[in-house]
C-alpha positions in Angstrom: -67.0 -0.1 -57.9 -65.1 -0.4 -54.6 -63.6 2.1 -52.8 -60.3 0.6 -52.8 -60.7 0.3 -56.8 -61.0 4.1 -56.8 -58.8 6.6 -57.3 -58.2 8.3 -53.9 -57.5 12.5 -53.3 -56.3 14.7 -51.1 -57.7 18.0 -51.6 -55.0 21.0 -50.3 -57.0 24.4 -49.8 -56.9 27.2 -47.5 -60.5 28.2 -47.9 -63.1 26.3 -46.4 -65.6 26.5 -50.1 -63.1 25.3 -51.9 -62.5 22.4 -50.0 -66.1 21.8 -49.9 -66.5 22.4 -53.4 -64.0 19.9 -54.8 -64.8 17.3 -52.0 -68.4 17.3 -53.7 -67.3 17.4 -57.1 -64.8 14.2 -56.5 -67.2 12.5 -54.5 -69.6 12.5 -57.2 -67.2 10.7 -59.6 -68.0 6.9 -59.4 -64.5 6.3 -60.2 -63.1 8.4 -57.7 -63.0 9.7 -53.5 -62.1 12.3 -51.7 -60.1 10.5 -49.0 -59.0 14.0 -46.7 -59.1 17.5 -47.7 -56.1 19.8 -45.5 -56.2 23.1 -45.3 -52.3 23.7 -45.5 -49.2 21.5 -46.5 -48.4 20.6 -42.9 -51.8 19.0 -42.5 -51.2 17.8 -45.9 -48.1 16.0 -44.8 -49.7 14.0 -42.2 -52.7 12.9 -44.4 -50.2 11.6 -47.3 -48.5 9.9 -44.9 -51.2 7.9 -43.3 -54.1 8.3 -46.2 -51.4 7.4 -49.1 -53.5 9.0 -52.2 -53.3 8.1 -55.4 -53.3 12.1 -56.7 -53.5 15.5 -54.4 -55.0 19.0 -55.8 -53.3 21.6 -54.5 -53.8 25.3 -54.2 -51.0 27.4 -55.3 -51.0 30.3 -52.7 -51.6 29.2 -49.0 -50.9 30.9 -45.5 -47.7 28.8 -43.8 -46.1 27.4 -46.5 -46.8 28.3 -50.4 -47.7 25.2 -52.9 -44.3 25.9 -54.8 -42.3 25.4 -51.4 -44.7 22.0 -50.7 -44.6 20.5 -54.3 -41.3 21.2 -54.7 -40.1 18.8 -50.9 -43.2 16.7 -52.5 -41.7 15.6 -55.4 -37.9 15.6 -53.8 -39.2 13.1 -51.1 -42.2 11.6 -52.4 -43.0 11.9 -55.7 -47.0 11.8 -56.7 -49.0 13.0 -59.3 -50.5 16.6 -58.2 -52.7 19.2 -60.2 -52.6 22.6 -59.2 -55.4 24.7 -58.9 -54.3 28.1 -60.0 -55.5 31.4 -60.0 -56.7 33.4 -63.1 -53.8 36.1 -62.8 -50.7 36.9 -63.9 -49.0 36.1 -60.9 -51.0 32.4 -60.2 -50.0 32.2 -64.1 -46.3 32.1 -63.3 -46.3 30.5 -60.0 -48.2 27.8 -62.1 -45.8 27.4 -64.6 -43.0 27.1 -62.2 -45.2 24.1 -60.4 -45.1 22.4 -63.9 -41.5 23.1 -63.8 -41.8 20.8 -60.6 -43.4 18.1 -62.1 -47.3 18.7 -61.2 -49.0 17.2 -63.9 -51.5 19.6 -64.8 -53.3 22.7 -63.3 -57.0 23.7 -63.1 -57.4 28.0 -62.7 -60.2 28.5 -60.7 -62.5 31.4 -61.1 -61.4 34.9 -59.4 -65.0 35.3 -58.2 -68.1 33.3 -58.6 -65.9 30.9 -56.9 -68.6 28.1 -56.4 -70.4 28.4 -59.4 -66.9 28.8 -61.3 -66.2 25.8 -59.9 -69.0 23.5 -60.6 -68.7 24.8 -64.3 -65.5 23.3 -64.0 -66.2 20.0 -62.7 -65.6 17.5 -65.6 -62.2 19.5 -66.6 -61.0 18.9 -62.4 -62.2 15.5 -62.4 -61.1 14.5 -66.1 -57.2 16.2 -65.0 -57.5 14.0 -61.7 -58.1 11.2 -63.9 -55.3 11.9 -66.4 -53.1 12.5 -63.5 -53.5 9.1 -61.5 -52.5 7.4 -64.9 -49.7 9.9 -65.4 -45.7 9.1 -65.8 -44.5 11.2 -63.3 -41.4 13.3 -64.9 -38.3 12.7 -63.2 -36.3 15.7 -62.8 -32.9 14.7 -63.3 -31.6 17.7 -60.7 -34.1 20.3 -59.3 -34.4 23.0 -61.7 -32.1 25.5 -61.0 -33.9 28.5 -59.9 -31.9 31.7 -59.2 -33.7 33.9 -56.0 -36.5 35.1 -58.4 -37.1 31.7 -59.3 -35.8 31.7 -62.6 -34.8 28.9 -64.5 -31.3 28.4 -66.2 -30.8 29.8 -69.9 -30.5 27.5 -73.0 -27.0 26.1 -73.7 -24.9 27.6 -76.8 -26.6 25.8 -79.8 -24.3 25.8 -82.9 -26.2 28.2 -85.9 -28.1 25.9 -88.9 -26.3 28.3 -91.5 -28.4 29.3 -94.3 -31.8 27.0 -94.3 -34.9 27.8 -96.8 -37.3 30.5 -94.9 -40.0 28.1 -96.4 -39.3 25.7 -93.2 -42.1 25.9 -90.4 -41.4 24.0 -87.2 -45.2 22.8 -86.1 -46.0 21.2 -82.6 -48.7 20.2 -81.2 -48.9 19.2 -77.1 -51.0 18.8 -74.5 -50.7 17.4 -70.9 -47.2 17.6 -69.8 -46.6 19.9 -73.3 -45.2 22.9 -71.1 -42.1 21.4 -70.2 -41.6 19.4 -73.3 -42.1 22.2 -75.7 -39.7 24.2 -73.5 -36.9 20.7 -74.0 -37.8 21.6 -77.6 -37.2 25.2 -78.1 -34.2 25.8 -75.8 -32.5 23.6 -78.1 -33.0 25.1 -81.2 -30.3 27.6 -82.4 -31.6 31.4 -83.4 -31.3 31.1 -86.9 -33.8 28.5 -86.9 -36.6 28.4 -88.8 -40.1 29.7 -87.3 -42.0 27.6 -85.0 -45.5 27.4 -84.6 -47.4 25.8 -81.4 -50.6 25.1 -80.0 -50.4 23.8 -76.6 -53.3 22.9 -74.5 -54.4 26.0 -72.0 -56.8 27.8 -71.0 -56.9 32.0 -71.4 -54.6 33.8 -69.3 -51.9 31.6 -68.9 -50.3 31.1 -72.5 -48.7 34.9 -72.2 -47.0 34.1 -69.2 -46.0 30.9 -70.6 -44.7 32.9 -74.0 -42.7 35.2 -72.0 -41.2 32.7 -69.3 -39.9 31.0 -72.5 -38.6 34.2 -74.6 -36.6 34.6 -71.7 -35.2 30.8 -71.6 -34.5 30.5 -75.5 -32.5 31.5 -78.4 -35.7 32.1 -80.7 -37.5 34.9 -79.5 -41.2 33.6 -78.3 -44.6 35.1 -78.1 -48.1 34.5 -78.3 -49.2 34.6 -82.0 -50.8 37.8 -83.1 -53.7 37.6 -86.1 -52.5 38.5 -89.1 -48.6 38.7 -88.1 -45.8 37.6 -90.6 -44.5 34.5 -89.1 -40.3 34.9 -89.5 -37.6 32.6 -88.7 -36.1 32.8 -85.0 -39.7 33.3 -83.8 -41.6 31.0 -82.0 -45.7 31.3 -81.9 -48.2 30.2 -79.7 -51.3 29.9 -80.0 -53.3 32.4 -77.5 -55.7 30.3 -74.7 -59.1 30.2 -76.0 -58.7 30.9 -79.3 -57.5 28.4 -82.4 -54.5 29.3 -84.6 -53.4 28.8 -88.1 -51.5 29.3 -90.9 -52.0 31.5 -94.2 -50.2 32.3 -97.1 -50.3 35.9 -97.9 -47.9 36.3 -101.5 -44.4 34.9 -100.4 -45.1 35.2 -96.6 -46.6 33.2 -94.5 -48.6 34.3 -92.0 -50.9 33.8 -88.5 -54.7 33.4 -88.2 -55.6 33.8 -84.7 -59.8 33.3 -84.6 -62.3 32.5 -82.4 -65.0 29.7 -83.1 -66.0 26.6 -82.2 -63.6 24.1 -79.8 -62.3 20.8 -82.0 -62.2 17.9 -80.3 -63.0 19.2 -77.1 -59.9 22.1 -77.6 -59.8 25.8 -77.8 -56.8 25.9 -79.1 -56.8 23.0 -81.2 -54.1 21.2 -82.5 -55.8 19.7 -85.3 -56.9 23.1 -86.4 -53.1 24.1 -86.7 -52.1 21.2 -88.3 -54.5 21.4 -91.2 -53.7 24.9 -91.9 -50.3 22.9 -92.0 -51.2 20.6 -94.1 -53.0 22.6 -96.2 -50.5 25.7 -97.0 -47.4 24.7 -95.8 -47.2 21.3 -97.4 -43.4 19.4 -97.9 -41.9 22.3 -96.2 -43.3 21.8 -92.8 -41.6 19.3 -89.9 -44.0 18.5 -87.3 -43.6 17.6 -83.8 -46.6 15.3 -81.6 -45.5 15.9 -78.0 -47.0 14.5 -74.8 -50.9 14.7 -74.3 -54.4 13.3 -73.2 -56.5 12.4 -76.3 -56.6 12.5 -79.9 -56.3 16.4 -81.2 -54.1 16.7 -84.2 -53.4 13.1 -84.9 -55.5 12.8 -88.4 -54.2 16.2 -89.2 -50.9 15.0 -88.8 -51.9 12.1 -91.2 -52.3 14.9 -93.5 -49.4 16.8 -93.0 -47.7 13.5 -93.7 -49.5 12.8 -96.7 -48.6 16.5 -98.3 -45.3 16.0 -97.7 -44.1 16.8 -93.9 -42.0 15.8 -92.0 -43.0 14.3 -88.5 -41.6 13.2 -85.8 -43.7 11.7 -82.4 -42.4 11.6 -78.9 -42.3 8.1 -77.3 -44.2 6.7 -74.5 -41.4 6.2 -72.3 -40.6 10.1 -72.4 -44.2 11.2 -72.3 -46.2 12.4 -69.3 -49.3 11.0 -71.1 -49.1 8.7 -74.3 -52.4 9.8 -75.9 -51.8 12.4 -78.9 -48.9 10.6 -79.5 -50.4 7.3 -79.9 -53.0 8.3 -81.3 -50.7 10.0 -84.3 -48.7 6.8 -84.1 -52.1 4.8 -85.0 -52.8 7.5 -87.6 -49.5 6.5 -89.3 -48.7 10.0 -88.8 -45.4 9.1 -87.1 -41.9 8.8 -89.7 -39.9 8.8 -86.2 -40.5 8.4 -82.9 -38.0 9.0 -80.6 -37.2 10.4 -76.6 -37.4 13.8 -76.1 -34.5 15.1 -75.8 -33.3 13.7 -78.8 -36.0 15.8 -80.8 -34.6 19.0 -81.4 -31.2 16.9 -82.1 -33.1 14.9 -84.9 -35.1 18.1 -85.9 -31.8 20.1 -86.5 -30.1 17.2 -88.4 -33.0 17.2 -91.2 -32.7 20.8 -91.6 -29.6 20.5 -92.0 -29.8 17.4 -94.6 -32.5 20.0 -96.4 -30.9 22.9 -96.4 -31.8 25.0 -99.1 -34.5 23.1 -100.1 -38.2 24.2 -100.7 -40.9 23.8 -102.2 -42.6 27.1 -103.4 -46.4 26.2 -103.2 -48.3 29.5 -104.3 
């Protein structure tokens, strides 16, 4: 392959190793080069300018100017696809979220010590993100989020109540790549009556409490990592914790949350296809799922299944994905009854529940 055929990064780090690091790791790639690696955004600048990438990594915390404050004039003046590389703490967790906010595509967390052999360990997740990334539709933020001076986001709008639905109804969704940010165009849109919600997105350990609480605080369900063993109630939203798979029980009326470790499925740890058996399984015609934006195949066949015991599912379309994968993928399944943009999801989902209110299907 040519070099000109390849996909061409800029690596933005502040340390030295790093840069080294993922220079090597790129480099290695036959699909792929390293075309400049800056150590801060205003070197950064200059080497997009005259290098033109196809994708940049970029650190999260740097000396001059922060990789919020970069991405953030990045995607206002030139728009590209980025993936963060994030710390493993609380704080990288939410400075990482709001760079998703931003439109970076993805995020790898590096290791906080063992840097270099954390690193190579990671190699085929970096290079596979860089990959998914290059091929990426980049989300077009209608208007910069708007962030108050601690960087918060705006809360939902009013959403009208659903009234008196069937406590049988579990909201499913499975996402992946770009899932942050559509799960979030989901759930602010559903009203706090509505009935539970349970999610396995995509991410590592570490990151999926910040992510719980950045949405509690943004919606009218309350959100929160799933708990093993926990009733799951309507108004509540679950997700399932990084690095370990979730599912569904039924535990005499109640329904209820599995949160185990094991083996990944289909590369995932969560796995959406591990959900939406469970789904498939115990929840049956009272279950609406949702197949959101994401790289692969995880959960597609499940949803086949859900489908086939009676769900109800609906699959975002390419146009309004980051990456068309899962969703195809489910589409090919014949998975799919709908398939619509997202923001007329939670729209569609809240006009079947209201077309079923009151109506279940007790399945002992």
């Amino acid at each position: 392959m040519n070099t000109s055929a390849k996909t061409r990064v800029v690596v933005v780090d502040d340390s030295a190793l790093v840069r080294s690091l993922l220079t090597e790791i790129i480099n290695r790639q036959p699909d792929m080069v390293c075309v400049g690696a800056a150590s801060d955004p205003f070197a950064a600048r200059e080497m997009i300018r005259t290098l033109n990438p196809d994708v940049i990594t970029l650190d999260v915390e740097m000396p001059r100017m922060d990789g919020i404050d970069f991405l953030s004039k990045l995607m206002r003046l030139r728009p590209m696809p980025v993936v963060m590389v994030s710390t493993l703490t609380e704080r990288g967790a939410e400075v990482t979220l709001r760079a998703l906010e931003l439109g970076a595509v993805d995020f790898v967390a590096k290791p906080k010590i063992g840097v270099a052999d954390g690193l190579r360990l990671l190699a085929q997740d970096i290079t596979d993100k860089v990959r998914i990334a290059a091929k990426a539709h980049l989300r077009r933020l209608v208007s910069a989020p708007a962030a108050g001076a601690e960087g918060e986001a705006p809360s939902a709008a009013p959403v009208a109540s659903l009234g008196r639905l069937s406590t049988e109804k579990i909201i499913f969704i499975g996402a992946s790549t770009g899932g942050t940010e559509a799960t979030k165009e989901v759930l602010m849109h559903l009203p706090p009556d509505s009935p539970a919600v349970v999610i396995t997105q995509h991410m590592p350990p570490g990151f999926t409490k910040s992510y719980a609480a950045r949405l509690n605080g943004l919606c009218k369900i309350r959100v929160a990592e799933a708990r093993d063993g926990e009733r799951i109630l309507p108004g509540h939203a679950y997700i399932a914790p990084g690095g370990l798979h979730l599912s569904v029980e039924r535990s005499g009326a109640n329904y209820i949350a599995r949160v185990q470790d094991g083996e990944p499925v289909n590369r995932h740890k969560p796995s959406v296809e591990v959900l939406f058996k469970s789904a498939a399984r115990v929840v049956g015609p009272n279950a609406l799922a949702l197949m959101l934006t994401g790289m692969g195949a995880d959960g597609a066949k499940a949803m086949k299944e859900m489908r086939d015991a009676g769900s109800y599912n609906v699959v975002q379309d390419e146009a309004s994905c980051v990456v068309f994968g899962m969703p195809r993928e489910a589409i090919a399944a014949g998975a799919a009854h709908e398939v619509l943009p997202l923001t007329q999801i939670a729209p569609k989902l809240i006009e079947r529940l209201r077309s079923t209110a009151g109506m279940s299907i007790n399945r002992v």
